[in-house]
C-alpha positions as a Markdown table, in Angstrom:
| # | Residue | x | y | z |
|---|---|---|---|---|
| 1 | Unk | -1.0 | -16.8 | -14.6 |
| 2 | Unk | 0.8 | -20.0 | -15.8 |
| 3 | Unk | 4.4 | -20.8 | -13.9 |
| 4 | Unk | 7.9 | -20.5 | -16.3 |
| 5 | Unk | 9.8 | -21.1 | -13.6 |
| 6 | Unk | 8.9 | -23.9 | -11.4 |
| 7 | Unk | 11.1 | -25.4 | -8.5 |
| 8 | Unk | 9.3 | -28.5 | -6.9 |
| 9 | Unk | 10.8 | -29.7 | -3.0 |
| 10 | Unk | 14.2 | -29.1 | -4.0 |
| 11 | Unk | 17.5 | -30.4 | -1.4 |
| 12 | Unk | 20.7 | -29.6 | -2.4 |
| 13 | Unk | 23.4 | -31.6 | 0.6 |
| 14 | Unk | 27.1 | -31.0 | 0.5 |
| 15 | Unk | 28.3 | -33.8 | 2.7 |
| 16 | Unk | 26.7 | -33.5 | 6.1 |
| 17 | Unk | 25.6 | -30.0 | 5.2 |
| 18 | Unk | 21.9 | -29.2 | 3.1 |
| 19 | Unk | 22.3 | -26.4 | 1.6 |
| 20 | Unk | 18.7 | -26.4 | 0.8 |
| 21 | Unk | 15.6 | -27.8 | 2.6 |
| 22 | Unk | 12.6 | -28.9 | 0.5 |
| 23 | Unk | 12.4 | -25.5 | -1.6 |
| 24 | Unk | 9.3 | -24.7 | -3.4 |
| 25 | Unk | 8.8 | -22.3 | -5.7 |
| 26 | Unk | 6.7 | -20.9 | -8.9 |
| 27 | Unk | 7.4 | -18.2 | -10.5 |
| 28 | Unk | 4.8 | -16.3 | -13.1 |
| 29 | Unk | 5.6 | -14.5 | -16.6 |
| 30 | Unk | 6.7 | -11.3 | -16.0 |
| 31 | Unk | 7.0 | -11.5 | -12.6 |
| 32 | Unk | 9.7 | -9.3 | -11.1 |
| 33 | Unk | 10.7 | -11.9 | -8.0 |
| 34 | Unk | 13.7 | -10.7 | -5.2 |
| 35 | Unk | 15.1 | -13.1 | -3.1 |
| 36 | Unk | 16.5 | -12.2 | -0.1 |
| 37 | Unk | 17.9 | -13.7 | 3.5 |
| 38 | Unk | 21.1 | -13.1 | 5.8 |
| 39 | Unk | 24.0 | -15.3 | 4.1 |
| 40 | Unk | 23.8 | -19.0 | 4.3 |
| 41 | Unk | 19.8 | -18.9 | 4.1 |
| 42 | Unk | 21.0 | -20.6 | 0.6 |
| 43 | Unk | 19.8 | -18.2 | -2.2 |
| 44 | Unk | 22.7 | -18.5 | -4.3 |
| 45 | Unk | 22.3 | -22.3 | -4.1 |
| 46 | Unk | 18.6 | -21.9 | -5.1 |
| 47 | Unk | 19.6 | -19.6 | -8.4 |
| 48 | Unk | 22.6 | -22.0 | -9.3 |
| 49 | Unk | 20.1 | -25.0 | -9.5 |
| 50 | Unk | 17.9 | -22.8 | -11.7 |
| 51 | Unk | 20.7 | -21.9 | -13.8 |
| 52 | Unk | 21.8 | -25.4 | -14.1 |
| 53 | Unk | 25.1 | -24.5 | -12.6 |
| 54 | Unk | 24.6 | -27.3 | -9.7 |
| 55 | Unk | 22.2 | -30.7 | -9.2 |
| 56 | Unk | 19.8 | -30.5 | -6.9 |
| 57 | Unk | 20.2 | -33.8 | -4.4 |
| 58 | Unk | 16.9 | -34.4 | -4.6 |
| 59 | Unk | 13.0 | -32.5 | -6.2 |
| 60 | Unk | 12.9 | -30.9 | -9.9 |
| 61 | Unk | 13.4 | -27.5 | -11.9 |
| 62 | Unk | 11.0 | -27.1 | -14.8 |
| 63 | Unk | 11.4 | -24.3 | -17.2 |
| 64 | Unk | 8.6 | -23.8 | -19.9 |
| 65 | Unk | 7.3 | -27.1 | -18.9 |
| 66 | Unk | 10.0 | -28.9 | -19.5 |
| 67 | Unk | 12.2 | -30.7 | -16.6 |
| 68 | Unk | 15.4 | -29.6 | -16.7 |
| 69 | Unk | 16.7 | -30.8 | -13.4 |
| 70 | Unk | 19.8 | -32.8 | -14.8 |
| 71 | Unk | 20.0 | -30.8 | -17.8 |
| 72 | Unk | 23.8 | -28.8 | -17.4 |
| 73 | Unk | 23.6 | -25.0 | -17.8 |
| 74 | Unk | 24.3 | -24.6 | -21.4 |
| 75 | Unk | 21.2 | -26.0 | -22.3 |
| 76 | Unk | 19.2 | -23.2 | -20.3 |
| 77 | Unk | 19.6 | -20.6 | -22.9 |
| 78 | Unk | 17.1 | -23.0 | -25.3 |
| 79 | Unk | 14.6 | -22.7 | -23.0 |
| 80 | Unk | 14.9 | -18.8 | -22.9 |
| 81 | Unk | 16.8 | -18.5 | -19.5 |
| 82 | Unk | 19.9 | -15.9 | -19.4 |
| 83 | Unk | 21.7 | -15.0 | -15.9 |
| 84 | Unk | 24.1 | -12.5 | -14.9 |
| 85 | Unk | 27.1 | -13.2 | -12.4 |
| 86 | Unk | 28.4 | -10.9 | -9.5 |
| 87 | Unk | 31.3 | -10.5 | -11.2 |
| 88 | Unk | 30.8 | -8.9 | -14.6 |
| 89 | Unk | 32.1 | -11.9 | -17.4 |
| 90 | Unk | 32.8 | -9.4 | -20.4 |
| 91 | Unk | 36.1 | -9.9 | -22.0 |
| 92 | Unk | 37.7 | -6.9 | -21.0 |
| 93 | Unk | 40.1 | -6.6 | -23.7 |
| 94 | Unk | 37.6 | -6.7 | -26.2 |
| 95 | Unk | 35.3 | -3.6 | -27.4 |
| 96 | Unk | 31.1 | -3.5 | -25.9 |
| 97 | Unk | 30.6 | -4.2 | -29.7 |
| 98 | Unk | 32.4 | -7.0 | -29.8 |
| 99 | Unk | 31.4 | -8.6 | -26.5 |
| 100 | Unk | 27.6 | -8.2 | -27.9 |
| 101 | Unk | 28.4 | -9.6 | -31.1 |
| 102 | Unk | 30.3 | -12.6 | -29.4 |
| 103 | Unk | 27.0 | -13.1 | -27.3 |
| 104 | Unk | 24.8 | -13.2 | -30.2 |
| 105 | Unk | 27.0 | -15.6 | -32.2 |
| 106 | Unk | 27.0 | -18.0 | -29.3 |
| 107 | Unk | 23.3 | -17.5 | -28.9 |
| 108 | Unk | 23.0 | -18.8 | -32.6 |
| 109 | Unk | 25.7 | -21.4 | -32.9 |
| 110 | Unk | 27.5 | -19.4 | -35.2 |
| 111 | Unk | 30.6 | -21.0 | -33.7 |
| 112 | Unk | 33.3 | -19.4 | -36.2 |
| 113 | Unk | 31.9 | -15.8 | -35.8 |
| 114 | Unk | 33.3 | -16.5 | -32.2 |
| 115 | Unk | 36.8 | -16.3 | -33.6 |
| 116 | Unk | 36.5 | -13.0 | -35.6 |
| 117 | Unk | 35.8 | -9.8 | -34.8 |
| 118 | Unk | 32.1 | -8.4 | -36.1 |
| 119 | Unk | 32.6 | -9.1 | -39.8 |
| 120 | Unk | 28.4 | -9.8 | -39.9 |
| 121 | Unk | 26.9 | -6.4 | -41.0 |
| 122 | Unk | 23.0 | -7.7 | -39.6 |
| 123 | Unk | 24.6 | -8.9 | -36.6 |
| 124 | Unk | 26.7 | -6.4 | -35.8 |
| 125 | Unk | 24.7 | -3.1 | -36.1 |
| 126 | Unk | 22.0 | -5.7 | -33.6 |
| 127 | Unk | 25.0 | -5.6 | -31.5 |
| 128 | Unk | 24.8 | -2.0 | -31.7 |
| 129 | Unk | 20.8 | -1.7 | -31.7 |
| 130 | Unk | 21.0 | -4.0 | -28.3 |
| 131 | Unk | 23.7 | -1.8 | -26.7 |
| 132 | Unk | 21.0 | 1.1 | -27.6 |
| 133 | Unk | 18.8 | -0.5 | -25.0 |
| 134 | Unk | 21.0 | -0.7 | -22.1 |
| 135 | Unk | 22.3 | 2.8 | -22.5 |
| 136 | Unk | 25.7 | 2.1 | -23.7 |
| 137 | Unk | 25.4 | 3.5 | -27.5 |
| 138 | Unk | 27.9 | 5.5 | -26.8 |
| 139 | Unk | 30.0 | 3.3 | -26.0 |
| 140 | Unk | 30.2 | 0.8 | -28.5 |
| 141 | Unk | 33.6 | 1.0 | -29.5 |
| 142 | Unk | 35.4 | 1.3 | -26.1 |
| 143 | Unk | 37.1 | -1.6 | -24.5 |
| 144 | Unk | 35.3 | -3.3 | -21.7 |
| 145 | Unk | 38.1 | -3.0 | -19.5 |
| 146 | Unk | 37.9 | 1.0 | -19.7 |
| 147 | Unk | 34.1 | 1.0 | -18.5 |
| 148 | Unk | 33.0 | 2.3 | -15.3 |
| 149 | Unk | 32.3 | -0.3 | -12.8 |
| 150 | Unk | 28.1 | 0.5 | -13.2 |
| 151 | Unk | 28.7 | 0.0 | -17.2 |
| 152 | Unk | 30.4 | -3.1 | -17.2 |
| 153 | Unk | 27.4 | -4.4 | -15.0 |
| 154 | Unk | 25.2 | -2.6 | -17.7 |
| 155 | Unk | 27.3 | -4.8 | -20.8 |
| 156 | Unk | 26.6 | -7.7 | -18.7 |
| 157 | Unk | 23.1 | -7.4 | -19.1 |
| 158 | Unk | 23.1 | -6.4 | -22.9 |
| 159 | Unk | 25.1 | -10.2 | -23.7 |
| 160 | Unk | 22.2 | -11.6 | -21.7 |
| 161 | Unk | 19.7 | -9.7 | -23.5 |
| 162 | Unk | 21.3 | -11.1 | -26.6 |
| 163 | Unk | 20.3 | -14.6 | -26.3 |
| 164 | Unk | 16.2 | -12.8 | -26.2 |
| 165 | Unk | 15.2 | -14.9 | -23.0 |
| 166 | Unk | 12.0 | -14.7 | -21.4 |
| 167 | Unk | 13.5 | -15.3 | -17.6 |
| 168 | Unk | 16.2 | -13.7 | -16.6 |
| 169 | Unk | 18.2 | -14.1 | -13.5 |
| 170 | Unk | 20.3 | -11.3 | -12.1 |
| 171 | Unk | 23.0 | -12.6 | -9.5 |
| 172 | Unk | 23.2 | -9.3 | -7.1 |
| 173 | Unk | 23.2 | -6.8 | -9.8 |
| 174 | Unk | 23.7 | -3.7 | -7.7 |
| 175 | Unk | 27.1 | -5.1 | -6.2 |
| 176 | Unk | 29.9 | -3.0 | -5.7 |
| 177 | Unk | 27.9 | 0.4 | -7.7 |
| 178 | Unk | 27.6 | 3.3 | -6.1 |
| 179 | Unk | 24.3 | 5.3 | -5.4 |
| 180 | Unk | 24.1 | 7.1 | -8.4 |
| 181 | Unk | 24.8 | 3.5 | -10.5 |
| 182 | Unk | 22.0 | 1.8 | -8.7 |
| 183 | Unk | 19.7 | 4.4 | -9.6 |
| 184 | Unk | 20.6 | 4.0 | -13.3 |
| 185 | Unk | 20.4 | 0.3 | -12.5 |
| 186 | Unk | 16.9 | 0.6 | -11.3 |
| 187 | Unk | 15.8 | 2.9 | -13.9 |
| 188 | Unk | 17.1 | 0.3 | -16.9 |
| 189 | Unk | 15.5 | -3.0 | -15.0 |
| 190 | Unk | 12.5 | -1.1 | -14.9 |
| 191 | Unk | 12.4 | 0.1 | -18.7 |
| 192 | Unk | 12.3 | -3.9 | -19.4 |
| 193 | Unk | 9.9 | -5.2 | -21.8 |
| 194 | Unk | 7.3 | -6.6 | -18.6 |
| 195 | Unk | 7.0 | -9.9 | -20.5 |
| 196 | Unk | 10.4 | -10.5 | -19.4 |
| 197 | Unk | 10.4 | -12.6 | -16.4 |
| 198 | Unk | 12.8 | -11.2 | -13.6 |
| 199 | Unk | 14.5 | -13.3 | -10.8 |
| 200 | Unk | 17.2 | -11.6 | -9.3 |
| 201 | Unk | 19.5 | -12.1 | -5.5 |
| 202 | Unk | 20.3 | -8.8 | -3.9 |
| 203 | Unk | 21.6 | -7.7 | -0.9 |
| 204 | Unk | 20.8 | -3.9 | -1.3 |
| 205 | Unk | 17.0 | -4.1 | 0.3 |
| 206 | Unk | 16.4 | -0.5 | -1.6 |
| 207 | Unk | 17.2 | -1.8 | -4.5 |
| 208 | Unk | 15.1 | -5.4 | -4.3 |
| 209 | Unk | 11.8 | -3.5 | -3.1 |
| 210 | Unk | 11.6 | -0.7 | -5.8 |
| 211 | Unk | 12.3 | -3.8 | -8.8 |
| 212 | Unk | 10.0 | -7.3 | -6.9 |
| 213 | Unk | 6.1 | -7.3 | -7.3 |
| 214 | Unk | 6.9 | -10.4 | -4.9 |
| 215 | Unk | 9.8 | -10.8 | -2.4 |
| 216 | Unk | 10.9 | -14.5 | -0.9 |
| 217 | Unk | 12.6 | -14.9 | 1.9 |
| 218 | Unk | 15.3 | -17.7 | 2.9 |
| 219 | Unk | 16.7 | -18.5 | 6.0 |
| 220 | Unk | 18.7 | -21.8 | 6.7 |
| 221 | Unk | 17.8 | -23.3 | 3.0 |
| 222 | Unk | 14.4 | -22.9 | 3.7 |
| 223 | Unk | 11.8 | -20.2 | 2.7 |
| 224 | Unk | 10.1 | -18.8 | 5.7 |
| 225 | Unk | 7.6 | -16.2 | 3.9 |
| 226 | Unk | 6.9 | -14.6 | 0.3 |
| 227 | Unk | 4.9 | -11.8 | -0.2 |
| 228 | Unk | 4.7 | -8.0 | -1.9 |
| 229 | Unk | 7.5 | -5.8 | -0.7 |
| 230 | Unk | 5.6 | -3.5 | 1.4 |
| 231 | Unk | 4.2 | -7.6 | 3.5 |
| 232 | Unk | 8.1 | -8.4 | 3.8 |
| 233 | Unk | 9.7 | -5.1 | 5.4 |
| 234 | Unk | 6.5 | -4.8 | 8.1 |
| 235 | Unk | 7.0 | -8.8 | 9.0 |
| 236 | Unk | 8.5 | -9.0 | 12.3 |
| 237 | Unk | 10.1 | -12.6 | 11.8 |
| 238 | Unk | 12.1 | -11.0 | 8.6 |
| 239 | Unk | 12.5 | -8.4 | 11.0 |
| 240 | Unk | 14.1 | -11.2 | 13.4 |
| 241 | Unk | 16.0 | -13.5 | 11.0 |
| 242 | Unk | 17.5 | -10.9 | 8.6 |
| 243 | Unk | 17.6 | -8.0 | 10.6 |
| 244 | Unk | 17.9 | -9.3 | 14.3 |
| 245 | Unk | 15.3 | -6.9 | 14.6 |
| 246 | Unk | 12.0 | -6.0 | 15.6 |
| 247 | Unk | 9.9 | -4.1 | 13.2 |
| 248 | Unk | 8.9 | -0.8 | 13.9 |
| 249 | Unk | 5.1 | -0.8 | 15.6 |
């Protein structure tokens, strides 16, 4: 299956300090990919050179074929790549409507819709139809700042679902929801259409196995092993470098 997502020997130095060591990576369409590793393996570096947020010191980022290396982040969402943040980015003291309809009118460069509220009729009940498939039809017309923690997490995703990418990249989605949330978390990531291309950083292992066909692991910038969830939790050098473990015989 052809690569969407391809990272080729990528470095990433601050000063003295790299960050990340040579990093190769491909990533398939409609592939649901975890990456994990104790903090400081240099995941979130990794997804903030995909995203475009940072320049890797050295190697390449292609997206759809196309090198994007250089390229700054708001040019990702052209090439059908949307991300989430650990903190949810919603204006809070606008409505899930609105913060939808803003999304979609960025998404199409139609800059003065940004400075209205939903005045497009089409635009606004797609606002409404997107909100649908997250689960939050029922709250369409309640400020973002009232949500529950899990539903603001659950807005995030509809603005990225907005711009229709094909890869998405979730920046620990299950953060700071309780058990009942990630559940409902899980459940929506899983109702995805499955030609939607997954990348996503978590720390809650439960939640990471039950979404990834395929699980990469990081320590100290580098990867040390990729393979199928059920590969990575009997590996006894995960075990080791994540868990300070041995795994179970």
């Amino acid at each position: 299956m052809a690569s969407v997502v391809q990272v080729r020997a990528v470095t990433v130095a601050f000063g003295g300090l790299r960050a990340l060591r040579g990093v190769d990576l491909d990533i398939a369409q409609g592939e649901r990919l975890a990456v994990i590793g104790p903090n400081g393996a240099g995941k979130t570096t990794l997804f903030n050179v995909i995203a475009g947020d940072i320049a890797p010191t050295a190697g390449a980022v292609v997206i759809r074929g196309q090198d994007c290396t250089y390229r700054p982040s708001r040019h990702r969402p052209r090439l059908g790549l949307a991300r989430t943040y650990q903190k949810a980015r919603a204006f809070s003291g606008l409505t899930v409507r609105e913060n939808i309809y803003l999304a979609l009118a960025g998404h199409r460069g139609r800059h003065r819709a940004l400075w209205r509220s939903p005045a497009d009729r089409a635009m606004s009940d797609e606002a409404g139809e997107v909100a649908d498939r997250v689960w939050l039809s029922a709250q369409l017309d309640t400020v973002a700042g009232e949500l529950a923690h899990g539903q603001r997490r659950q807005l995030e995703l509809a603005m990225a679902i907005a711009t229709r990418p094909d890869v998405m990249l979730l920046d620990e989605p299950a953060s700071g929801l309780s058990r009942g949330e990630r559940e409902r978390l899980v459940d929506l990531l899983e109702s995805f259409d499955e030609r939607l291309t997954l990348l996503l950083i978590e720390h809650d292992m439960d939640v990471a196995f039950r979404i990834a066909q395929r699980v990469v692991v990081m320590a100290d910038g580098e990867q040390v092993m990729a393979g199928t969830p059920e590969q990575v939790r009997a590996d006894p050098h995960v075990h080791r470098i994540y868990l300070g473990t041995e795994a179970a015989a």
